[in-house]
Biopython code that builds the backbone (N, CA, C, O; Angstrom):
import numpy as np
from Bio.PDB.StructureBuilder import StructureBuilder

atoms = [
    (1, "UNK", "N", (-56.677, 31.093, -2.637)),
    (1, "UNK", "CA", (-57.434, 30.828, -1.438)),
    (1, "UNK", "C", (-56.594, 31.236, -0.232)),
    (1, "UNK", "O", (-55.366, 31.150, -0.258)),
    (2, "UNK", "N", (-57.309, 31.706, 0.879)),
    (2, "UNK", "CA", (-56.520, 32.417, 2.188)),
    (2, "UNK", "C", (-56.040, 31.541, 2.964)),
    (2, "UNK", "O", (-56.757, 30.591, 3.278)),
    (3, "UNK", "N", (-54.771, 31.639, 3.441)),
    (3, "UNK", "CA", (-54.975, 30.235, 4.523)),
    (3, "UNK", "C", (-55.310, 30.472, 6.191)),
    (3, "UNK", "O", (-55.221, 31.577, 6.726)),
    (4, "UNK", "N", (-55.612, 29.529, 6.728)),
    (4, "UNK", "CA", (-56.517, 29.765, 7.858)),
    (4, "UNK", "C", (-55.131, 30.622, 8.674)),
    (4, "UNK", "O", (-54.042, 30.259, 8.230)),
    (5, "UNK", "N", (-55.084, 31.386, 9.473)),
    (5, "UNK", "CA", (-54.372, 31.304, 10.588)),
    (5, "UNK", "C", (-54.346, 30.295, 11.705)),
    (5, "UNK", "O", (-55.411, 30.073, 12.279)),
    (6, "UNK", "N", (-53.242, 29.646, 12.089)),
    (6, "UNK", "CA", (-53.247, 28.682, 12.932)),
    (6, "UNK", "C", (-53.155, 29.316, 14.521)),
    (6, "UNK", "O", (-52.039, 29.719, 14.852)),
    (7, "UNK", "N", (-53.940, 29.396, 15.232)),
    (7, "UNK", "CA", (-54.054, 29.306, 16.736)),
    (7, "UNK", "C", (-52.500, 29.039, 17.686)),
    (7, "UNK", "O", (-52.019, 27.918, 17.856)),
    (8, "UNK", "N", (-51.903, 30.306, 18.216)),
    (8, "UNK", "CA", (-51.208, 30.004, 18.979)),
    (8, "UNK", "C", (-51.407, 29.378, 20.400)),
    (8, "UNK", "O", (-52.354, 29.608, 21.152)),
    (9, "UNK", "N", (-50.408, 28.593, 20.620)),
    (9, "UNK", "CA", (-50.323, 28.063, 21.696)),
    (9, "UNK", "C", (-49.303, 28.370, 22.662)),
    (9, "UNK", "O", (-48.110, 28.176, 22.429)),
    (10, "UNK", "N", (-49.868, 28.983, 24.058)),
    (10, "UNK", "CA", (-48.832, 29.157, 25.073)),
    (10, "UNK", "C", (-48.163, 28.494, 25.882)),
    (10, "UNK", "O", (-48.826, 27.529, 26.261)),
    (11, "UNK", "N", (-47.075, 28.539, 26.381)),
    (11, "UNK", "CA", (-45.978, 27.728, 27.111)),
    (11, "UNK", "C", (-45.377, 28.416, 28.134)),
    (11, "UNK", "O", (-45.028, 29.523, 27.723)),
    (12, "UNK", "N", (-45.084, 28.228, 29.379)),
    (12, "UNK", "CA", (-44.538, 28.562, 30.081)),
    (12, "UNK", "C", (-43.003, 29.046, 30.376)),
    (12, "UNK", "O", (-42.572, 28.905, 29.232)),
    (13, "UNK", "N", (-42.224, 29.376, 30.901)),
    (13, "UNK", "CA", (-40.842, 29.755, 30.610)),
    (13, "UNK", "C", (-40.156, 28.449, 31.281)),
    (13, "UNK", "O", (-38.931, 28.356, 31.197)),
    (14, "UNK", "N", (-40.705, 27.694, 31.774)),
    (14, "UNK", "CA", (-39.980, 25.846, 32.100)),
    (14, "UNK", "C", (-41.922, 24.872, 31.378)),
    (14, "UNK", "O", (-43.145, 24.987, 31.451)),
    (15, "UNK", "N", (-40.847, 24.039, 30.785)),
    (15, "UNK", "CA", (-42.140, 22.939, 29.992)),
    (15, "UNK", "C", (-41.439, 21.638, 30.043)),
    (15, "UNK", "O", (-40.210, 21.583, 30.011)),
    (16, "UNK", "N", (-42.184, 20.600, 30.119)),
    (16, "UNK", "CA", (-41.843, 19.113, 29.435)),
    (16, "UNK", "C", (-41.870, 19.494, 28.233)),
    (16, "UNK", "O", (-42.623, 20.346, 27.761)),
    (17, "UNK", "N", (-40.694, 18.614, 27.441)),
    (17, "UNK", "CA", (-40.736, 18.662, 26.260)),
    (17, "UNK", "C", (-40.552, 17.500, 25.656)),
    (17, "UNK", "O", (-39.802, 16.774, 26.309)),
    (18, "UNK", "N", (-41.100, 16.829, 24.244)),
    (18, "UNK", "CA", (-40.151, 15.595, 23.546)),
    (18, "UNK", "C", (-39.591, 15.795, 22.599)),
    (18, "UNK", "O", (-40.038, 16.587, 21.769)),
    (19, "UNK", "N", (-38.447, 15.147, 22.424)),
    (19, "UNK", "CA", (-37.760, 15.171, 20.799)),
    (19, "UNK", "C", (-38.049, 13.756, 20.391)),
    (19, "UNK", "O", (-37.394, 12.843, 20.894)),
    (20, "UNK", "N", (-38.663, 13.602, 19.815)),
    (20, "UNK", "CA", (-39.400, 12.052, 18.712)),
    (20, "UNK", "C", (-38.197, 11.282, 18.272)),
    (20, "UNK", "O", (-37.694, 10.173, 18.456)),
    (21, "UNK", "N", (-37.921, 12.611, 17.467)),
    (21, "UNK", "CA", (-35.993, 11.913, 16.427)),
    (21, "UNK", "C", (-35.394, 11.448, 17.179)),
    (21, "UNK", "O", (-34.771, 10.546, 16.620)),
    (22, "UNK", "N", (-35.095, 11.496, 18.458)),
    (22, "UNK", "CA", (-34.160, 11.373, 19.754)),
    (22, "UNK", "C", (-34.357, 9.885, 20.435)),
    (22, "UNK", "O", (-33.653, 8.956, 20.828)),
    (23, "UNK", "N", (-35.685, 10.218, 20.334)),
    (23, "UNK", "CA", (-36.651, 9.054, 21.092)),
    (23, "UNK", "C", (-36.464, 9.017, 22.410)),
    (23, "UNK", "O", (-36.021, 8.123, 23.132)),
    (24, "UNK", "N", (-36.958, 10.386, 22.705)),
    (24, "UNK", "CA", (-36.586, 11.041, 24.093)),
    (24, "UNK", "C", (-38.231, 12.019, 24.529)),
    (24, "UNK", "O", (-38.523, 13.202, 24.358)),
    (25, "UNK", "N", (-38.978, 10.896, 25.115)),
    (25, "UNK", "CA", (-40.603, 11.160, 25.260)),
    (25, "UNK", "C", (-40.986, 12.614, 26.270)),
    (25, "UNK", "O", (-42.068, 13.199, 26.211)),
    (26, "UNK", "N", (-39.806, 13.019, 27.196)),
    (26, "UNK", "CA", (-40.153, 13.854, 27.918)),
    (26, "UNK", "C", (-38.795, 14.135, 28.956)),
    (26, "UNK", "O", (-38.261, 13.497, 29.863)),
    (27, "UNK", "N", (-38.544, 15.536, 28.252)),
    (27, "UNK", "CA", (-37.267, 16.517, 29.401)),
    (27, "UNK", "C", (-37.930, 17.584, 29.520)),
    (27, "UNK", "O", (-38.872, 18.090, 28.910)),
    (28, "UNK", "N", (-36.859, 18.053, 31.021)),
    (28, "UNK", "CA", (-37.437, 19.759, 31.178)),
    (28, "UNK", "C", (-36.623, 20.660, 30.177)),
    (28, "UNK", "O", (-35.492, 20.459, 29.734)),
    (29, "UNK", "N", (-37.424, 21.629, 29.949)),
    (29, "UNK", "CA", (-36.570, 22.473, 29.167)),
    (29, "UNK", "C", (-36.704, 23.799, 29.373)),
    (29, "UNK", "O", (-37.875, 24.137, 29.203)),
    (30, "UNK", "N", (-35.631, 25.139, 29.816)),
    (30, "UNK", "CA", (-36.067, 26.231, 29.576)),
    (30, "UNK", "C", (-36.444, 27.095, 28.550)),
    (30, "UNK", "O", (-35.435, 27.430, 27.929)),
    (31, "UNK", "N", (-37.649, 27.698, 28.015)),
    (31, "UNK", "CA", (-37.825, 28.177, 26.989)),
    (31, "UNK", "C", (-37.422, 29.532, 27.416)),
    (31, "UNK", "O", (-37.660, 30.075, 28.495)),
    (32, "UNK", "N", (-36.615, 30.104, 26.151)),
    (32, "UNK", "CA", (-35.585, 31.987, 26.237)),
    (32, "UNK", "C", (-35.968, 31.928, 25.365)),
    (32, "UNK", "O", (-36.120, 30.900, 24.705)),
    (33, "UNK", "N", (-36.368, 33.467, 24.953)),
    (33, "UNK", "CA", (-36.621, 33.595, 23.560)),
    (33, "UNK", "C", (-35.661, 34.852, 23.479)),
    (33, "UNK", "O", (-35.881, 35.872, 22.826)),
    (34, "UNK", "N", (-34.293, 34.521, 24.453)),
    (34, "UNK", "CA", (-33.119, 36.022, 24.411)),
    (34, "UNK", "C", (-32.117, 34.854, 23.756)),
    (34, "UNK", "O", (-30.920, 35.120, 23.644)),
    (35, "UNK", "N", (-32.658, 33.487, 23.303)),
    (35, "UNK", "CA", (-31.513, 32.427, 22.699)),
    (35, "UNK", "C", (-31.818, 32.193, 21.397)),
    (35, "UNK", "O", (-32.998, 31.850, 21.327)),
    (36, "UNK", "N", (-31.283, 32.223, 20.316)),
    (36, "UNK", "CA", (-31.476, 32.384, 19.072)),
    (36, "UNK", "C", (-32.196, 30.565, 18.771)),
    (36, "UNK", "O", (-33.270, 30.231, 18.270)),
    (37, "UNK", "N", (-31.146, 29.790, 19.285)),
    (37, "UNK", "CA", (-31.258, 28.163, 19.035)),
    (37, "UNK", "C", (-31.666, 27.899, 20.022)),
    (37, "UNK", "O", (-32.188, 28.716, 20.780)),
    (38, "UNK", "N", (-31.467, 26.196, 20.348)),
    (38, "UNK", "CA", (-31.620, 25.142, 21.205)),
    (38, "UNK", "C", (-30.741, 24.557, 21.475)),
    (38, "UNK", "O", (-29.947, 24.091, 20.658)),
    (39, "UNK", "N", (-30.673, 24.444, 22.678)),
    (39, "UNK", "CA", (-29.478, 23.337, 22.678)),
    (39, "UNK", "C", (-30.166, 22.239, 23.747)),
    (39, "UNK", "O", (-31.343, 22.212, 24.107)),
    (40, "UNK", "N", (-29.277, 21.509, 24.069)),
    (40, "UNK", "CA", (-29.221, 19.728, 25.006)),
    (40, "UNK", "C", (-27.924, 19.916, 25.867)),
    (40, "UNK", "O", (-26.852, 20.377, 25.477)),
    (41, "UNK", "N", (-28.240, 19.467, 27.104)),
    (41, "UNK", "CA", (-26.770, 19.261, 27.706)),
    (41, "UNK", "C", (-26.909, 17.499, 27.763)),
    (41, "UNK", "O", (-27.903, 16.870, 28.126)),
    (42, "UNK", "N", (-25.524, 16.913, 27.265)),
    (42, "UNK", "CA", (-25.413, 15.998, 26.659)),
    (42, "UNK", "C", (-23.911, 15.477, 27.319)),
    (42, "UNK", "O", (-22.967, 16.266, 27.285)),
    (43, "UNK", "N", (-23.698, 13.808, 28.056)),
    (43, "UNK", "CA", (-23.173, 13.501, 28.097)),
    (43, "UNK", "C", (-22.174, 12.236, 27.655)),
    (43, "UNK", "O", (-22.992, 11.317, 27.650)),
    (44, "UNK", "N", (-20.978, 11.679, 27.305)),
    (44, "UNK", "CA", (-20.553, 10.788, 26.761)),
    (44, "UNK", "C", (-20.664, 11.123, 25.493)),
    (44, "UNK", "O", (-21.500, 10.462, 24.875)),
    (45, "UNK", "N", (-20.064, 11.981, 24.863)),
    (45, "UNK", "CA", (-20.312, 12.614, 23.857)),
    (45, "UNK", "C", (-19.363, 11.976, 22.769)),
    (45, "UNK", "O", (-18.146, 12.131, 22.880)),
    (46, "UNK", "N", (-20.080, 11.020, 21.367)),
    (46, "UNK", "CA", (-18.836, 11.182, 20.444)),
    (46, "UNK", "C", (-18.977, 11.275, 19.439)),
    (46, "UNK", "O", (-20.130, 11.105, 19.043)),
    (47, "UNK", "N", (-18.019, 11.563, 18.534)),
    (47, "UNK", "CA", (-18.611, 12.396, 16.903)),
    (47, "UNK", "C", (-18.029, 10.991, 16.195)),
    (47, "UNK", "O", (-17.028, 10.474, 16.690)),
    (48, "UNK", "N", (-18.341, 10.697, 15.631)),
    (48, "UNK", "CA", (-18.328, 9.777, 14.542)),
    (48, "UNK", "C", (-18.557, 10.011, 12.923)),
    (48, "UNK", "O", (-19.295, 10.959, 12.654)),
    (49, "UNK", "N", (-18.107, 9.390, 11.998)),
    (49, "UNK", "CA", (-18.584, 9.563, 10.991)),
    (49, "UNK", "C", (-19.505, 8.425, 9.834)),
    (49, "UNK", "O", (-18.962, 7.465, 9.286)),
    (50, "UNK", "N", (-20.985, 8.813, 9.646)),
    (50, "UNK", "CA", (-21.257, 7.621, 9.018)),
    (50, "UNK", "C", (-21.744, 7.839, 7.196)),
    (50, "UNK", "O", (-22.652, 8.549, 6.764)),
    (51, "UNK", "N", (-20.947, 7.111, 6.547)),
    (51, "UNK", "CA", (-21.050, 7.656, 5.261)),
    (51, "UNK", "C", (-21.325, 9.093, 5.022)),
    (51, "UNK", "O", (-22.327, 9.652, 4.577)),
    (52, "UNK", "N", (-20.255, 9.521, 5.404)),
    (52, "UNK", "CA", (-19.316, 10.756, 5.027)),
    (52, "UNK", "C", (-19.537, 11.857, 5.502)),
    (52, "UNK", "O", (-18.883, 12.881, 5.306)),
    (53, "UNK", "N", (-20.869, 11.669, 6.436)),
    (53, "UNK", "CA", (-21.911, 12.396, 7.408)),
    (53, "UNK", "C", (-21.089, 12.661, 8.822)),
    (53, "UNK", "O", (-20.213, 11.824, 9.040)),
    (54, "UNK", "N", (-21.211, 13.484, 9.604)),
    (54, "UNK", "CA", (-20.561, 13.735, 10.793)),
    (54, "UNK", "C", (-22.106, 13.454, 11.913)),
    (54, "UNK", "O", (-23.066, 14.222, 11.974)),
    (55, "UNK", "N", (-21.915, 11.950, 12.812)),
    (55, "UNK", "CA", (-22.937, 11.820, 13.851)),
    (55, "UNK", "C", (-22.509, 12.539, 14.869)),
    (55, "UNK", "O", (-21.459, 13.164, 14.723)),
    (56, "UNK", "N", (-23.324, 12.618, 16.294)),
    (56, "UNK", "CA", (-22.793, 12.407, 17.578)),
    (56, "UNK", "C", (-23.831, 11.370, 18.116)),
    (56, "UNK", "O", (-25.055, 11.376, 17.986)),
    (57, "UNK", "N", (-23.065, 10.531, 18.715)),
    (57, "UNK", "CA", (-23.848, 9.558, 19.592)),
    (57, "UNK", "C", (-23.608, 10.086, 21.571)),
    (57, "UNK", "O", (-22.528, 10.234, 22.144)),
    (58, "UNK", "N", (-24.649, 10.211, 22.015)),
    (58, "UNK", "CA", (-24.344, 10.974, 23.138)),
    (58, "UNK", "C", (-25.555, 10.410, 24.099)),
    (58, "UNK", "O", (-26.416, 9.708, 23.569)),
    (59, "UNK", "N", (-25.626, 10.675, 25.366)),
    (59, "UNK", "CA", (-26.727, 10.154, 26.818)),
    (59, "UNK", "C", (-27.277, 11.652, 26.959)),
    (59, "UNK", "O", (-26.678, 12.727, 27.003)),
    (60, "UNK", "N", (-28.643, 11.327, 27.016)),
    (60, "UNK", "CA", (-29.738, 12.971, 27.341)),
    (60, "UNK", "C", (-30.123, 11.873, 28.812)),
    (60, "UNK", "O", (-30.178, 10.644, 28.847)),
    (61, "UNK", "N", (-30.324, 12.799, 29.822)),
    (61, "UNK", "CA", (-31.167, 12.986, 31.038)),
    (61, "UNK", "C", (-31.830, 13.650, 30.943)),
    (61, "UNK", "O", (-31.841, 14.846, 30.654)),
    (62, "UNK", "N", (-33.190, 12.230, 31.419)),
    (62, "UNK", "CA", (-34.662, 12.457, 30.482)),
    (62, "UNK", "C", (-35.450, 13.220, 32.121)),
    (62, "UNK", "O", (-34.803, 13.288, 33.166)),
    (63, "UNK", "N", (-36.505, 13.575, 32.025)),
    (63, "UNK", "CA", (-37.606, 14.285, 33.001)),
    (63, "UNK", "C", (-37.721, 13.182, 34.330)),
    (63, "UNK", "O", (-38.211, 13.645, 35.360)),
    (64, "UNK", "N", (-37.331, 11.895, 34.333)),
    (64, "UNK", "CA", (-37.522, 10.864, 35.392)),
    (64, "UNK", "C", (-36.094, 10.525, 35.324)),
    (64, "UNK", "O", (-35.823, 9.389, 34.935)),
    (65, "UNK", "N", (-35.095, 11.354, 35.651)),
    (65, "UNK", "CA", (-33.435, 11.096, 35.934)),
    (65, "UNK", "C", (-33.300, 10.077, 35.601)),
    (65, "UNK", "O", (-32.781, 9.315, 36.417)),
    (66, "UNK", "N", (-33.680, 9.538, 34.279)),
    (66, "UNK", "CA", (-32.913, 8.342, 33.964)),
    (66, "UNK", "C", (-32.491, 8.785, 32.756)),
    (66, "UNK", "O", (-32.934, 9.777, 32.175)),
    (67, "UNK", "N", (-31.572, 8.002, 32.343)),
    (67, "UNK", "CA", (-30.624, 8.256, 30.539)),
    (67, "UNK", "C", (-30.968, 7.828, 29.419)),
    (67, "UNK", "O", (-31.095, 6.627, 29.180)),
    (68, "UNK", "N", (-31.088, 8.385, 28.913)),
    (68, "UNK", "CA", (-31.284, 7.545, 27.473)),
    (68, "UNK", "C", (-30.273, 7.907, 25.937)),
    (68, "UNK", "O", (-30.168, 8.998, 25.375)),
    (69, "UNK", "N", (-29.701, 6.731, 25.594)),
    (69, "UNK", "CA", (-28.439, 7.004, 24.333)),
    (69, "UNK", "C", (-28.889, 6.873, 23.509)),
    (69, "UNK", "O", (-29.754, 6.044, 23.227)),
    (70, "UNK", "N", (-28.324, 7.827, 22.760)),
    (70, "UNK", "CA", (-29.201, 8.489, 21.022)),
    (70, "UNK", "C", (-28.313, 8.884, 20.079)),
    (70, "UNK", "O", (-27.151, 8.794, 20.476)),
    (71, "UNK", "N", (-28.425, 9.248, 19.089)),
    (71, "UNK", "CA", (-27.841, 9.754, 18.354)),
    (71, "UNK", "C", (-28.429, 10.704, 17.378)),
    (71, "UNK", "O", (-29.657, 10.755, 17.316)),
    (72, "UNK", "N", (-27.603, 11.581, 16.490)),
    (72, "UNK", "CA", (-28.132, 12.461, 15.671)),
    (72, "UNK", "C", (-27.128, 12.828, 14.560)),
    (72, "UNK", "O", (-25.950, 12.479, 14.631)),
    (73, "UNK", "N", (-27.666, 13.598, 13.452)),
    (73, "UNK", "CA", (-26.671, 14.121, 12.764)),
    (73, "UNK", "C", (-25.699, 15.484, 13.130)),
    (73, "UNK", "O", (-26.429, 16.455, 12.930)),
    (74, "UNK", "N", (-24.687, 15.839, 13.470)),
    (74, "UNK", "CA", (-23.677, 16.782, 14.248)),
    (74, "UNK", "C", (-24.117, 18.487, 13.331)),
    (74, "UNK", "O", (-23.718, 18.909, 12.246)),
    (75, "UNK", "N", (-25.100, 19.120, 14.378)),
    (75, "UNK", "CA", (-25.592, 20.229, 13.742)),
    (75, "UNK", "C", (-24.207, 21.490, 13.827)),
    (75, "UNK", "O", (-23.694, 22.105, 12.892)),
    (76, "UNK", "N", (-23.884, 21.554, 15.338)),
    (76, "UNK", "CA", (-22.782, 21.647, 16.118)),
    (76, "UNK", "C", (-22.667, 21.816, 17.410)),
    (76, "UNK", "O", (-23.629, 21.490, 18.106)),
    (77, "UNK", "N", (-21.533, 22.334, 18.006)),
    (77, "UNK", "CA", (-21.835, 22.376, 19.753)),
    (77, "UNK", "C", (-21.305, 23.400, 20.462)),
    (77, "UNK", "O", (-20.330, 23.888, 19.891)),
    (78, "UNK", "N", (-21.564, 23.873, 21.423)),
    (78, "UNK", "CA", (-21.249, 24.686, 22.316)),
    (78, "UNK", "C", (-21.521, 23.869, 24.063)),
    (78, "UNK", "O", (-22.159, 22.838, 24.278)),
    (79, "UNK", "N", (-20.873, 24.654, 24.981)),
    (79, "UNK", "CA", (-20.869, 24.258, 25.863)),
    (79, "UNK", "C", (-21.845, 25.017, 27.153)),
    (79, "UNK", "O", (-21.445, 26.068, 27.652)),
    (80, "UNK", "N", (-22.972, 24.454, 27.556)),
    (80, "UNK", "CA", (-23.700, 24.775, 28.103)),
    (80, "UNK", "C", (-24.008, 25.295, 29.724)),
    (80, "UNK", "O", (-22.805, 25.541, 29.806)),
    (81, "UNK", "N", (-24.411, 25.595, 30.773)),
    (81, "UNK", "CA", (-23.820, 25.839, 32.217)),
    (81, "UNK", "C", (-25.543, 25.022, 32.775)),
    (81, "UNK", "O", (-25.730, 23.807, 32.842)),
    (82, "UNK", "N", (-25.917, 25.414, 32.893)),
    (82, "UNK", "CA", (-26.977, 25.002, 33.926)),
    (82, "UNK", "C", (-28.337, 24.514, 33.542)),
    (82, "UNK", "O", (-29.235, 24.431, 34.380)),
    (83, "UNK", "N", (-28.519, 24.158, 32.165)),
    (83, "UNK", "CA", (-30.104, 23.661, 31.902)),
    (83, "UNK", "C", (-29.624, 22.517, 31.195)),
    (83, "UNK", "O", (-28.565, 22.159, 30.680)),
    (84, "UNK", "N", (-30.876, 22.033, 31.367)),
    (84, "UNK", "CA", (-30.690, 20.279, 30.837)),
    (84, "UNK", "C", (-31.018, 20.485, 29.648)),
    (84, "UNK", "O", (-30.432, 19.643, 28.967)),
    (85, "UNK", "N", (-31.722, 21.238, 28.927)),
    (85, "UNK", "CA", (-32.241, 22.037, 28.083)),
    (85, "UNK", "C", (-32.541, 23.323, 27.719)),
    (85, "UNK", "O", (-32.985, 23.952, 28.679)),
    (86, "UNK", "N", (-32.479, 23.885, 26.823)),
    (86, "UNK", "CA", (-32.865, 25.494, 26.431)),
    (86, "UNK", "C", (-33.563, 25.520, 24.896)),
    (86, "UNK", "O", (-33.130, 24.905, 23.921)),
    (87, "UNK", "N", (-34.367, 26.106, 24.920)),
    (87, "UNK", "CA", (-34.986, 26.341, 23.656)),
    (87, "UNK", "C", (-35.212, 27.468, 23.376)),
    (87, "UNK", "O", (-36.166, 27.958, 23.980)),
    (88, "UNK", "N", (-34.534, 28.296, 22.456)),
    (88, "UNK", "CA", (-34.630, 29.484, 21.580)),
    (88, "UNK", "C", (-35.520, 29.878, 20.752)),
    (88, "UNK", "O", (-36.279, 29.018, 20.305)),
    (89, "UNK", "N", (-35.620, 30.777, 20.473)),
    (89, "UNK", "CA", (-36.754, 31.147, 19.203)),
    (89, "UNK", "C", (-36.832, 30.883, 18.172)),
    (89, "UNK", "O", (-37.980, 30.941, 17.732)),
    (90, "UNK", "N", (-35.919, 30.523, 17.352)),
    (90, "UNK", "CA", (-35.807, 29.398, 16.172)),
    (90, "UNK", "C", (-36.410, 28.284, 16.178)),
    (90, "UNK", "O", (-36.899, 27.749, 15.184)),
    (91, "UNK", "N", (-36.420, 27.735, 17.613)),
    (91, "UNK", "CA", (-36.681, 26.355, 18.055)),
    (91, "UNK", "C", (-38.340, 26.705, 18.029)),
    (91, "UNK", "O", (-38.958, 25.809, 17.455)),
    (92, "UNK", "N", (-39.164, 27.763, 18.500)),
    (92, "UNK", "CA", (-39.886, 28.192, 19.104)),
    (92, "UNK", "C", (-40.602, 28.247, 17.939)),
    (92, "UNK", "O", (-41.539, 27.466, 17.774)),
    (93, "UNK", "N", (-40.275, 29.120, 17.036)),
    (93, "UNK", "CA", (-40.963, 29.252, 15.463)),
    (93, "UNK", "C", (-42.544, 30.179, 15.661)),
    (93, "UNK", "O", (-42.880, 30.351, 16.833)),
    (94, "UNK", "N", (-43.165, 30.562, 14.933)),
    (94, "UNK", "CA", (-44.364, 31.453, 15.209)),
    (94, "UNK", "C", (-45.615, 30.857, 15.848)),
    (94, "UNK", "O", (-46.739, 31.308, 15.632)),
    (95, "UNK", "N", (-45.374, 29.870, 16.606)),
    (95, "UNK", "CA", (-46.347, 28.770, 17.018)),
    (95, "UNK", "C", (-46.634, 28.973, 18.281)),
    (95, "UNK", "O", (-47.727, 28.557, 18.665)),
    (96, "UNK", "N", (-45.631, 29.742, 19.371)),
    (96, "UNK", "CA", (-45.800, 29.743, 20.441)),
    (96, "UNK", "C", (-45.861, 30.958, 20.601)),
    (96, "UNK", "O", (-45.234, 31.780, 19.932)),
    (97, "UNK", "N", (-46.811, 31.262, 21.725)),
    (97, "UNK", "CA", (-46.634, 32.755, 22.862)),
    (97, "UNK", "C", (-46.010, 32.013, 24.235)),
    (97, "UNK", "O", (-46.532, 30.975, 24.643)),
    (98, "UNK", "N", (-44.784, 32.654, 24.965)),
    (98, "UNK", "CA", (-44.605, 32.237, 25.974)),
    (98, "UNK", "C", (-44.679, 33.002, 27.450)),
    (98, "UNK", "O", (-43.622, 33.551, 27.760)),
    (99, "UNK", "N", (-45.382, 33.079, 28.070)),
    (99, "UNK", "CA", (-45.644, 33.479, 29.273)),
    (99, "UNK", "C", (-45.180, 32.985, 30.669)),
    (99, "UNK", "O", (-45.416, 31.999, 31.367)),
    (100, "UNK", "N", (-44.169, 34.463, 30.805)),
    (100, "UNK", "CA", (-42.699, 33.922, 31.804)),
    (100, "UNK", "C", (-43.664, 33.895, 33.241)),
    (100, "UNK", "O", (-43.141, 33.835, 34.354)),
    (101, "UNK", "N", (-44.859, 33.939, 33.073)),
    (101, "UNK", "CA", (-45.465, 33.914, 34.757)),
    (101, "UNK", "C", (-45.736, 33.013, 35.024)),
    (101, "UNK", "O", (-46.295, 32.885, 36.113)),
    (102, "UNK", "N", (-45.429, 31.510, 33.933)),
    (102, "UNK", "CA", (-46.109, 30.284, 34.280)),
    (102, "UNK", "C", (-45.182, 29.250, 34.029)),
    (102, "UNK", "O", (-44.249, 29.392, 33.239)),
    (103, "UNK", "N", (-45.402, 28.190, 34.681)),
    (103, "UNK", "CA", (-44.651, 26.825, 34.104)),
    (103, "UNK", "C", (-45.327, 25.519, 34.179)),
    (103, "UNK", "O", (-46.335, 25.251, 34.832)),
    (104, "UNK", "N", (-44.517, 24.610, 33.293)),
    (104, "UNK", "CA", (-45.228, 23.555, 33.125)),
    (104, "UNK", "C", (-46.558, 23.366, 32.180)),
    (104, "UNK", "O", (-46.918, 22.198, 32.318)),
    (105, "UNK", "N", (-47.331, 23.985, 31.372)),
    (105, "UNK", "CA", (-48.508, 23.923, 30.839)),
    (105, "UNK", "C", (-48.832, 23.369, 29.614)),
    (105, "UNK", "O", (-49.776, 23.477, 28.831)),
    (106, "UNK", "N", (-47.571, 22.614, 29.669)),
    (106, "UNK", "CA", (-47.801, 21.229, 28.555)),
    (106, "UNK", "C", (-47.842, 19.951, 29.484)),
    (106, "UNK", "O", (-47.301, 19.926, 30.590)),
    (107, "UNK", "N", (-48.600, 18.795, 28.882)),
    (107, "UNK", "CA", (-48.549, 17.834, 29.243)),
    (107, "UNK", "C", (-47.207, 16.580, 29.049)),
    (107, "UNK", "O", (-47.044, 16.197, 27.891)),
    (108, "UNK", "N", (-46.418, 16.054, 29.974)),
    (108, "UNK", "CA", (-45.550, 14.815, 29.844)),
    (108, "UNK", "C", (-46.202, 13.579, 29.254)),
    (108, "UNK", "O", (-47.342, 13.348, 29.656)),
    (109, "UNK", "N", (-45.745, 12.856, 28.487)),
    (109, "UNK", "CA", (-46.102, 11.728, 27.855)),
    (109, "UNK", "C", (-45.727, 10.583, 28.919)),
    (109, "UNK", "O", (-45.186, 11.045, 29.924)),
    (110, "UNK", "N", (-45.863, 9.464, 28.916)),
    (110, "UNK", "CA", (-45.767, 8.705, 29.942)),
    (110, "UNK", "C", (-44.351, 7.879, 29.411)),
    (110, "UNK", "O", (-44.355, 7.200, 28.384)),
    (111, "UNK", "N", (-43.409, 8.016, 30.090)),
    (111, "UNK", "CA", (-42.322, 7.450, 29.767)),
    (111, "UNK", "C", (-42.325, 5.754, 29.553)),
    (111, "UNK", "O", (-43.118, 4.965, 30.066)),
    (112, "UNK", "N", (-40.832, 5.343, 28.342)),
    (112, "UNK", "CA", (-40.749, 4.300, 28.043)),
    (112, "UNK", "C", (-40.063, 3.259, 29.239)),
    (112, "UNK", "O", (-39.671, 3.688, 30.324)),
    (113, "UNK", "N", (-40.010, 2.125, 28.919)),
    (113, "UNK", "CA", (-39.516, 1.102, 30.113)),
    (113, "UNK", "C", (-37.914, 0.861, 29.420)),
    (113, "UNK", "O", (-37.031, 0.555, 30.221)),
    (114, "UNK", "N", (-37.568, 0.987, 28.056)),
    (114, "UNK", "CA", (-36.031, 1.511, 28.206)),
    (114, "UNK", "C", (-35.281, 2.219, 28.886)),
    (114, "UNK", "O", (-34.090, 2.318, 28.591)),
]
sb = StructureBuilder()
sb.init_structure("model")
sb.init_model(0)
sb.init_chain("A")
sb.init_seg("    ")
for serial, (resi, resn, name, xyz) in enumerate(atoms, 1):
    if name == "N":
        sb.init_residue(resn, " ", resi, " ")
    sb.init_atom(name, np.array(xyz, "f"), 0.0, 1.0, " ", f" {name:<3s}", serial, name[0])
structure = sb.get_structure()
């Protein structure tokens, strides 16, 4: 049986974005698709280890300049210059068309009271 093609969806070259895992409802992010990955600019940064796993527990500045501390499993890091966010084409996956003439054309979720 064929499978349907799924309907792309376009995005602007700046979007709200959420990371769920993060529990981080809404940042800006620049979408490049000249960046292979994604990254976070991330402060208070520390690597830890939990059963035998390498974390980082670190503060994201969320879309309403406030902070929120999270953690994740340590994919790795580099050091970033000027976006609070960047999202690459990996990140991007065959789901999106992005159109550098526009911004914003996703909707923000309404932030938490944490």
């Amino acid at each position: 049986m064929a499978q349907k093609k799924r309907e792309k969806r376009i995005v602007g070259w700046k979007e709200h974005v959420a990371l769920p895992d993060l529990k981080v409802k809404s940042v800006i992010a620049k979408i490049d698709t000249g960046a292979s990955v994604a990254s976070i600019d991330a402060s208070e940064i520390k690597i830890v280890k939990r059963q035998g796993v390498k974390y980082v527990s670190f503060k994201v500045m969320k879309r309403n300049n406030t902070v929120r501390k999270t953690s994740a499993p340590l994919a790795g890091y580099k050091r970033i210059k000027s976006y609070t966010m960047l999202i690459g084409k990996k990140a991007l996956g065959r789901r999106w068309l992005v159109n550098p003439a526009i911004s914003y054309l996703t909707t923000p979720k309404k932030e938490d009271k944490k």
